[in-house]
Structures are given as structure tokens and as C-alpha cells.
N, C-alpha and C positions, 0 to 999 in steps of 0.2 A: 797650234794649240798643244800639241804634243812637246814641245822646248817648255811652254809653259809648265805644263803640267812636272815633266822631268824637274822644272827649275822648281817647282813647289816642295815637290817629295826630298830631292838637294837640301832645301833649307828648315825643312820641320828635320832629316836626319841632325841635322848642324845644331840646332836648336836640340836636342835630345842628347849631344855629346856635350852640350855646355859649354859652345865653340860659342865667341863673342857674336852679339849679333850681326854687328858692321860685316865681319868677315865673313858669318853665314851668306850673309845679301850678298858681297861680291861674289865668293864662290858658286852659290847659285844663278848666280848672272849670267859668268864665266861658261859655267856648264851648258846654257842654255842658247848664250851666241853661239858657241861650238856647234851644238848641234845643229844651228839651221847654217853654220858657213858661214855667219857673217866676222870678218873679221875682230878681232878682241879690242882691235885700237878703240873702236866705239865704247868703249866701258871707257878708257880712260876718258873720249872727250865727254862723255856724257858726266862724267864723275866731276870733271873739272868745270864744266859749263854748271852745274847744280848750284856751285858755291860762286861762282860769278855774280854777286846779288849783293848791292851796296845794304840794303838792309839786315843781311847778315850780321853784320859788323855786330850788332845792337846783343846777339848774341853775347859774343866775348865779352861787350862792355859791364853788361847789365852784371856776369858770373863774376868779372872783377870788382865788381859794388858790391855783389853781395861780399864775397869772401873780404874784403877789406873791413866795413859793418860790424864782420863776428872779431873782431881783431879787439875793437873799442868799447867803448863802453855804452855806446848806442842803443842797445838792448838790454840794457840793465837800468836805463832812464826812462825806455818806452815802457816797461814794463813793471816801473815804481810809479810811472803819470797813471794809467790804468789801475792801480792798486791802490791811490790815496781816490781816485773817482771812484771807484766800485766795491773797494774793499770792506765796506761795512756791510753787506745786504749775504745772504744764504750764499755760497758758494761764490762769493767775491772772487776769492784770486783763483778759481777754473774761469771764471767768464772774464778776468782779466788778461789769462795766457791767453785764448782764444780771441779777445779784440786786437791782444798783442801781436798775435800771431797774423791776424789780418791787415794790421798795420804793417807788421814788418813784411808782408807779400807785394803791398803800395809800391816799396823800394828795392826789392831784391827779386823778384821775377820767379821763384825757385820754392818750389813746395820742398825738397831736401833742405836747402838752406835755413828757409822760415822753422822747420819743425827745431835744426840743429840748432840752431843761433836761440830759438825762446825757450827749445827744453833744456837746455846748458843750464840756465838759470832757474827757470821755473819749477821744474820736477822737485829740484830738492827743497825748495822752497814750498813746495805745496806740502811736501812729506812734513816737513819741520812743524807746519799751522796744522796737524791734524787729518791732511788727505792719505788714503791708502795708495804705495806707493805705484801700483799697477795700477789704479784708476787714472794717478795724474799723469803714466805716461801716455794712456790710450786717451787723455784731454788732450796731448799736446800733439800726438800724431793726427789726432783728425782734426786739429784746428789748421795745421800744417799745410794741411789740401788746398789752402786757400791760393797758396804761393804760385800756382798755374793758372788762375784764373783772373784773380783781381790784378789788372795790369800796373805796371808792368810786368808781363809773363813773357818768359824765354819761349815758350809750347807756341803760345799766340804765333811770334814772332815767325817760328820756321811754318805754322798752316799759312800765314801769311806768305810765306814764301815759295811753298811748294803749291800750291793753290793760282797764286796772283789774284790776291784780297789785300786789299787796303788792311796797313798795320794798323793805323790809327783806330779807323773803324772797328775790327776787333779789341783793340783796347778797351774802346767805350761799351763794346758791346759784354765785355766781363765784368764790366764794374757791379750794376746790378745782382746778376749769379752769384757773384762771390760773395758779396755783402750778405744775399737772402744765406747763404749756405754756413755763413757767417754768424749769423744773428739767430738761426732755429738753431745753431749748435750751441751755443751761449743759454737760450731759451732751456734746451735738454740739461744745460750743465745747472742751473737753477734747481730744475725741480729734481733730478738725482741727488745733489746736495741738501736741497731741502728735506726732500723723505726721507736717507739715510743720515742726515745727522754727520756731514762730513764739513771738516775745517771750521776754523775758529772762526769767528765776526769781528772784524776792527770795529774800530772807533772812526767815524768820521769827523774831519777837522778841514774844514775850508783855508785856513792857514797853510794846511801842509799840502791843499791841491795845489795854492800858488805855488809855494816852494817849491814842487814839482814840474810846474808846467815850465817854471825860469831855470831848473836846470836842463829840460828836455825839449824847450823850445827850436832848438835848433835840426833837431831829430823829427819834431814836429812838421819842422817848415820843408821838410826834403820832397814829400809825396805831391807838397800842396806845388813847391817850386817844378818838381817832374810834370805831373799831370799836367800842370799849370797852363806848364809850357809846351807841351803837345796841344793840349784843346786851346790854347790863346792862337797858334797859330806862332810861336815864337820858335819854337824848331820842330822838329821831325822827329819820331820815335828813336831812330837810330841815332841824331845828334842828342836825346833825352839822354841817351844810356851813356853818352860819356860826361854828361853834365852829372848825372847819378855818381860816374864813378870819381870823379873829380870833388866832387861835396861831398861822397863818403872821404875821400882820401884827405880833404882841407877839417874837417869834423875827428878823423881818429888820429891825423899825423900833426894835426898843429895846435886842436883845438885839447883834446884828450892825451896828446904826446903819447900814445900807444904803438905808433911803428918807426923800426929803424933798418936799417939798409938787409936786413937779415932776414928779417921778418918780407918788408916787401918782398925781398928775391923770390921765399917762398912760397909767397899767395900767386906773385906774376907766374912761377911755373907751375903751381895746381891748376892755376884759369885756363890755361894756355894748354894743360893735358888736358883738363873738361871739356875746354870748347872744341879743343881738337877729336875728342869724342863721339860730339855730336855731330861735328860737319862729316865725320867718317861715315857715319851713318848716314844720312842724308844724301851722300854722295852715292853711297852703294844703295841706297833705296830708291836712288833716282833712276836709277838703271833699273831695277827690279822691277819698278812702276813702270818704265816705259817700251821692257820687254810685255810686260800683262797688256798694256795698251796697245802695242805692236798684233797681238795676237786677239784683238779686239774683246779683252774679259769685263774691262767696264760696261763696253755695251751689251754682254751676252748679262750680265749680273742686272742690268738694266732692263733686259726681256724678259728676263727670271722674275725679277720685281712686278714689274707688269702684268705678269701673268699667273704671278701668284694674288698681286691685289693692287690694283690703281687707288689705295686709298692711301694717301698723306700719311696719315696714322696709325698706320700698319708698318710703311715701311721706318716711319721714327721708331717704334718699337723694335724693327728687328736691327736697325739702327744700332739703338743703346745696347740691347743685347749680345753684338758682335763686338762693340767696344767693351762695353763691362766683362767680356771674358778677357776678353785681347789685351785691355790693362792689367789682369792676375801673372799675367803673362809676359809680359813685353816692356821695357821700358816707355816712356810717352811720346818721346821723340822719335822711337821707333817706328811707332803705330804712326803719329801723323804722319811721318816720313813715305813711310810706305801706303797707309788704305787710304790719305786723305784724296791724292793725285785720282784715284778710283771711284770714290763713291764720291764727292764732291758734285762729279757732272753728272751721275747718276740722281742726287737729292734735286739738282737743277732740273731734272725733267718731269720733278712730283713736286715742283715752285718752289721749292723750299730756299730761300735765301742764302747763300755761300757764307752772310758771315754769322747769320741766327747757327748755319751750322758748326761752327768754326768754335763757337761758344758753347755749345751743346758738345761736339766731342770732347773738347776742355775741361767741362764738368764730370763729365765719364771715366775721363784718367785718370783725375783728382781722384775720385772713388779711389781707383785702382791702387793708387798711394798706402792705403789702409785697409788693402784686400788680399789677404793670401793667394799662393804662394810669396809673389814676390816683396808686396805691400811696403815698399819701400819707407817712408816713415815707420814704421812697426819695428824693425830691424832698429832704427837711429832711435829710438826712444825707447825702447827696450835697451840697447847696448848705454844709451845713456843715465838709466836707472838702473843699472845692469840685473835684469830680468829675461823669463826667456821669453821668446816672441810669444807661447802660448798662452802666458799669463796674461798678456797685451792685448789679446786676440779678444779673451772671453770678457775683457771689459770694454772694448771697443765696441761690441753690434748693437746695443742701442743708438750708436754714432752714424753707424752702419745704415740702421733701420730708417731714421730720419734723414738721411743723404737721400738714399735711396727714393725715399718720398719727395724731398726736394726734386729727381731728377724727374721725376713726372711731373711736379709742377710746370719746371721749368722748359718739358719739354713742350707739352699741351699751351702752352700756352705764352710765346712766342713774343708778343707784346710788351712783357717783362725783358726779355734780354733790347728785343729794338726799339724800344722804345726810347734811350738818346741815341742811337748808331741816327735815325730817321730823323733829330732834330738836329743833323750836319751835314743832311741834304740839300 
């Protein structure tokens, strides 16, 4: 208990110097075999056995579809199809970046992504119709949130993996959440638009939906071809994500002639530093978690729970409450890297289903996307309307306010996320 604890105080100091987090976790790792004796080689095997996981793969794939995506002209179709559908009603184009935005989360796995890839375009286009420019970027950050939840999600992927939960299963089980989180934001951007008298009103013209849907039909067909073909049973999440990347790459290289040997090399070596990112992390949190579970903290956190309250809905509360801080805090990958291996078996002994929870801490992150400190969307759509994050901030908490409500819907009431996971039983 004492290497524990050593190893904890190790990594909140690490975390306080603004030491990357990966190397926080191994260093505190490090500190903490020392201490009991056990030999260091264990960090390496345990680091290497973490990523021994063919579903990993789906990682890398899914960050090379995205970053290929932002290359074309993919989201400047997605989000003109959306604009001749909605663009005549009160705040048409906020509730078109945000269905944009939930679209473009179908195909790229990545709440960064999604935010960068539809606020490129959309911000300044909302500024141009008459949106103040800080409103449109705090629309495009919190519709961004979706990009972790509605599958295919990179996050899904690794609880799936540090856990041993069916991917698939968690896929289905995000579709739901995302969409509701999706659709009450769109709702919000309605009636904000409506009372303040923001952005212009098209004209609707069924002529130019067509014209729309036949230029971005093929952009259309990617979430319907992915999903398709994980719930058909026609491949595997991890074979999805090279089909993703392969139909981005046949759509921006052959179809939009947007990449040439210069460009790919670039995007292969961003993917290739990201995804190397994440597995760093993952590896050194594999260790972290299974020093805490060596020194049995799941199960003392477990008696704690217990005895502070055998009720279900107590401990989803204090649940969401550890997550919603932990994401101001910590990247997302982080957080499931390291607490999911912990309280996962802990939710298991208050019945709470691994992947109802696996969806539930998903939605928490997302928050944390558009949560200070770290609030990552906030930063990308601020620097992309070049404002400062504070400006971002104080038009975001009605976004804020209604998520937040969401996450009690969706915690209370469980039915909602499993209810397809339970009809591929």
C-alpha cells in the first residue's frame, strides 16, 4: 500500500511540472517497483503485453481516416448537404455544424478531429451569415464532443481494450448517447438563435437539396458502409477502420485528387506520432493500474463504496463526479487508460453493466472536451477563430448546462444506451 501511495504522490508531482502524462505513469511506476524490490523488467513486459491486442490496430486506422478526411473536400460537402436541409429555419447553419459535426464523428472516431475538420469551415462561415464570432466557435466546440462517443470512437476502442469488452458492443452502445447529446444541442442552438436574432435565414430550394445530396453522396455512404459493416456482421471494428481509411483515401486521392506523395508522407507521420501517443500512455497506465491492483486499491475503493452506500445511484454519481473532474484534467485516453482497469470491477459488484458503463464514462470525457482547464476543443476553436479561450468559455455554459443535464438523463436511465447493445444478444 505504501509503493502505492509513494507511486500516487510521484505522479500528481509529474503532473504539477507539466511532465507529459505517459512519462508521469512510467516514472511513477518505476518508483513504485523499486520500492517493493520487484525487478523494473516487469514494466517493460507489462508495457509491451498492453499493446499485444489486435484490436488496437483500429486505433491507428481510424486517426489515419480521420487526418486523411481533413485533407479533401469531404467536409465542405457534409456540411453544404446539411445547409441546403436546414439552412432556412432560425439558426440553420449552428444546427447544421452540429449535425455536421455528428456526422463527421460516424467516420473519424476523434472529438479533436471532428471539432478541427467542421470549425475550419464552419466558423467563418457562420461569422460571414451574421453569427457573433465567439458564439460560432463555442457551437462548433461542443458539437465536437460528439467525436468520442458516436462510434466509431478511438476512446470506445482502448476501454474496450483495457477492460476486455466487446468493441462492437460499445459501438452500439454510443450510438444512442451521442445522437441524444447531439440533437438537445442543436435544440439549444435553435432557440439561442431564435431569442437573439442571430444569422441570416436561407431560402429553401428542394432543387439544391438534390444538387447537394449527388455531390456528397459518397461522403454520405462512408458511416452507412462502416457501421454497416460491423452490425452486418461483414467485418470486425478493427477491419472497419481500415475499410474507413482506405474510402477516405479512394474519396480524397482519386475521387477529389486532393493528396499527393507530400501530403500523404505528412499525415502517415502525424498518425503514426498520435497513435504512438496513445499507446505510450496506455502502456505506462497499464502498469500504473496493475501496480493499484497488485496492492488491492480496486478492492479497498470497492469497500469504501460499500460502505459509504450500497446504492447503484450513489455510486453513479460519485462516478460521474470523478470523471467530470478527471477530464478538466487529463486527457481521455488517459483517464480510461488508467481508472477504467479500477472501477470497471468495482461498477461490476453494484450490477452495473461494463459496457452501459463504458458509454457513461465516454459521455463524461466528452464534457471534459469543452471544460476548463484543459477543454481541449476550446483551445482548437478558439485558435481557429483566433479568439482567446475566455471568450469561448463564457459562450459555451449554456452547452455546458444542457450536457450536463444530458449526463443525468443518460445516467439514470440506462435503457437508453442498452437498449441496441441487448438486441445483439
Amino acid at each position: 500500500m505504501t509503493a502505492s501511495l509513494i507511486m500516487l504522490i510521484v505522479f500528481l508531482v509529474g503532473i504539477a511540472l507539466s511532465i507529459p502524462i505517459a512519462a508521469c505513469l512510467g516514472i511513477a511506476s518505476a518508483v513504485a517497483l523499486s520500492y517493493d524490490n520487484i525487478p523494473l523488467l516487469i514494466l517493460a513486459q507489462r508495457m509491451f503485453k498492453s499493446i499485444y491486442s489486435y484490436p488496437l490496430m483500429a486505433v491507428l486506422f481510424f486517426m489515419f481516416a480521420g487526418e486523411i478526411m481533413c485533407q479533401g473536400t469531404m467536409t465542405k460537402k457534409l456540411i453544404a448537404f446539411f445547409q441546403a436541409v436546414i439552412g432556412h429555419i432560425h439558426g440553420g447553419l449552428a444546427i447544421a455544424g452540429g449535425l455536421s459535426a455528428a456526422f463527421f464523428s460516424a467516420i473519424s472516431g476523434s472529438s479533436a478531429a471532428t471539432c478541427a475538420s467542421i470549425g475550419t469551415v464552419m466558423i467563418g462561415e457562420m461569422e460571414k451569415r451574421g453569427y457573433p464570432k465567439d458564439y460560432a466557435a463555442a457551437v462548433i466546440a461542443s458539437a465536437g464532443i460528439t467525436g468520442i462517443v458516436i462510434p466509431p470512437s478511438i476512446t470506445l476502442v482502448i476501454y474496450g481494450v483495457v477492460t476486455g469488452t466487446s468493441v462492437g458492443k460499445l459501438f452500439v452502445a454510443g450510438i444512442i448517447p451521442g445522437l441524444f447529446l447531439s440533437i438537445t444541442m442543436c435544440m439549444l442552438s435553435y432557440y439561442l438563435c431564435r431569442k437573439k436574432g442571430y444569422g441570416e435565414r436561407g431560402k429553401f430550394s428542394f432543387r439544391f437539396v438534390l444538387v447537394s445530396i449527388k455531390k456528397s453522396i459518397l461522403v454520405l455512404l462512408m458511416p452507412v458502409i462502416i457501421l454497416g459493416g460491423i452490425y452486418g456482421g461483414i467485418f470486425t471494428p478493427t477491419e472497419a477502420s481500415v475499410v474507413s481509411a482506405v474510402y477516405a483515401f479512394i474519396i480524397t486521392g482519386l475521387v477529389d485528387r486532393s493528396l499527393n506523395w507530400k501530403i500523404i508522407m505528412d499525415i502517415s507521420i502525424k498518425t503514426v506520432i498520435n497513435a504512438s501517443v496513445v499507446l505510450f500512455i496506455m502502456q505506462t497506465a497499464d502498469v500504473f493500474s496493475w501496480v493499484l491492483t497488485n496492492a488491492r486499491v480496486p478492492h479497498m475503493i470497492g469497500e469504501m463504496c460499500a460502505n459509504f452506500s450500497d446504492s447503484k445511484i450513489v455510486f453513479l454519481m460519485l462516478f460521474n463526479i470523478v470523471l467530470l473532474i478527471s477530464g478538466c484534467l487529463l486527457n481521455g485516453a488517459a483517464i480510461v487508460a488508467i481508472l477504467a482497469p479500477i472501477l470497471a470491477p468495482v461498477a461490476i459488484t453494484y450490477g452495473i453493466d461494463p459496457i452501459f458503463l463504458g458509454a457513461l464514462m465516454v459521455v463524461n470525457l466528452a464534457i471534459g472536451y469543452i471544460t476548463p482547464p484543459l477543454g481541449v476543443d476550446l483551445y482548437i476553436a478558439g485558435t481557429i477563430a483566433k479568439l482567446s479561450v475566455d471568450s469561448v468559455i463564457r459562450r459555451i455554459i449554456p452547452y455546458l448546462i444542457i450536457l450536463l443535464v444530458d449526463l443525468l438523463i443518460i445516467t439514470y436511465l440506462p435503457a437508453m444506451t442498452m437498449w441496441l447493445p441487448n438486441m445483439m444478444k
